[in-house]
Structure formats: C-alpha cells, structure tokens
C-alpha positions, 0 to 999 in steps of 0.5 A: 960149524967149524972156524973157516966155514963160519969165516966164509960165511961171514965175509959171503954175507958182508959182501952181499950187504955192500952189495945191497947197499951200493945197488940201492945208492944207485936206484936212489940216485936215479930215482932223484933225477927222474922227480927232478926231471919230472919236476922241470917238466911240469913246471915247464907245462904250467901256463900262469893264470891257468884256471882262475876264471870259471865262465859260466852260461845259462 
C-alpha cells in the first residue's frame, strides 16, 4: 500500500472512532437520565409502612 492510501485509511478510521466515541457518550447520557427518571419514579410510588403487617385469618 502506498503512503496516501495508508494516510486515508488512517484518518477514515480516526473519524470513525470519534464517531464511536461521541455516539456512545450520548447514549450514556441518556441513559442516566432515564434510571434517574426512573428512580424518582419509584420513589414517588413508595407508600411508608407498606408491607410491614402481614394479617393472617384461620
């Protein structure tokens, strides 16, 4: 291979790692919002004292 097809090749695959890179930041960020989003959720569903007595008949 001469010198500028292995010069394209390489810049092609720099991009195509800061590609990566970038894309995979972004789904990191979403995904934090939504556990948190998720998390505040379930908090806001929680009812204190919820499953502390068990009433038993015979």
């Amino acid at each position: 291979m001469d010198i500028s097809g292995l010069s394209v090749s390489m810049s092609t695959s720099s991009i195509n790692t800061g590609l990566e890179i970038a894309m995979l930041s972004k789904v990191l960020d979403s995904a934090e919002i939504a556990g948190e989003a998720l998390n505040e959720m379930m908090e806001a569903v929680a009812i204190p004292g919820l499953g502390e007595n068990l009433d038993i008949r015979v």
